[in-house]
N, C-alpha and C positions, 0 to 999 in steps of 0.2 A: 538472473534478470537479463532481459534483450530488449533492447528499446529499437522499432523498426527504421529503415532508412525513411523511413517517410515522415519521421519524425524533425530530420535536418540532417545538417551535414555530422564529419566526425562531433568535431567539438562540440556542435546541440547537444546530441546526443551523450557525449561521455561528460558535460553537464547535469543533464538532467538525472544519470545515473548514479552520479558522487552523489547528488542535492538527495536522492530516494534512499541512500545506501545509510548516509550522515541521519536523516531526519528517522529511520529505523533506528539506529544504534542509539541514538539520546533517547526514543521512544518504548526498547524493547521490555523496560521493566514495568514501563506503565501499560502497557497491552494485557490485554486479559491473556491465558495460560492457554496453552494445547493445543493453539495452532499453526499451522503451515502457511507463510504469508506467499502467495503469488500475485505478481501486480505483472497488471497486462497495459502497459503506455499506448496510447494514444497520441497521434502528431497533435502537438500542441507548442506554445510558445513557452519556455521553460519560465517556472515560478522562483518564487525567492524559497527559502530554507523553511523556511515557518509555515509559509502556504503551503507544503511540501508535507510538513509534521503536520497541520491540522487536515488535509484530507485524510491521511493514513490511520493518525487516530480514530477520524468520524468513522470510518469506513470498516476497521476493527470490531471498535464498542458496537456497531448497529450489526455487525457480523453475530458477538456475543450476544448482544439482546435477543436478534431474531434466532440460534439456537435452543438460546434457554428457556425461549418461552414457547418451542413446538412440544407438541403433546406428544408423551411418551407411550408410541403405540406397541403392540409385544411382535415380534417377527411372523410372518406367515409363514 
């Protein structure tokens, strides 16, 4: 994970990266299965813990949703 300088100085940033690392780690078992999480940070004001875990979650589950529910085309 890389959060840019334009995010803030040191410490914004090695905030907001413990707050993403923590909010994964209590979340990993509830995430749906098989995938590779990549979070791309955008300069923002750091969130608390929680607002931290409910985007990751939302953003997962509607990752899964919209997999499951594309039509299984056969390869060309």
């Amino acid at each position: 994970m890389s959060v840019p300088r334009r995010a803030g100085n040191a410490v914004v940033r090695n905030l907001i990266k413990r707050r993403l690392r923590e909010s994964f780690r209590l979340l990993q078992h509830d995430l749906p299965a098989g995938y590779d999480v990549v979070v791309n940070v955008k300069p923002h004001e750091p969130l608390s813990l929680a607002a931290y875990q409910d985007l990751l979650s939302r953003a997962c589950h509607e990752l899964h949703r919209h997999w499951t529910r594309r039509p299984n085309t056969p390869a060309e």
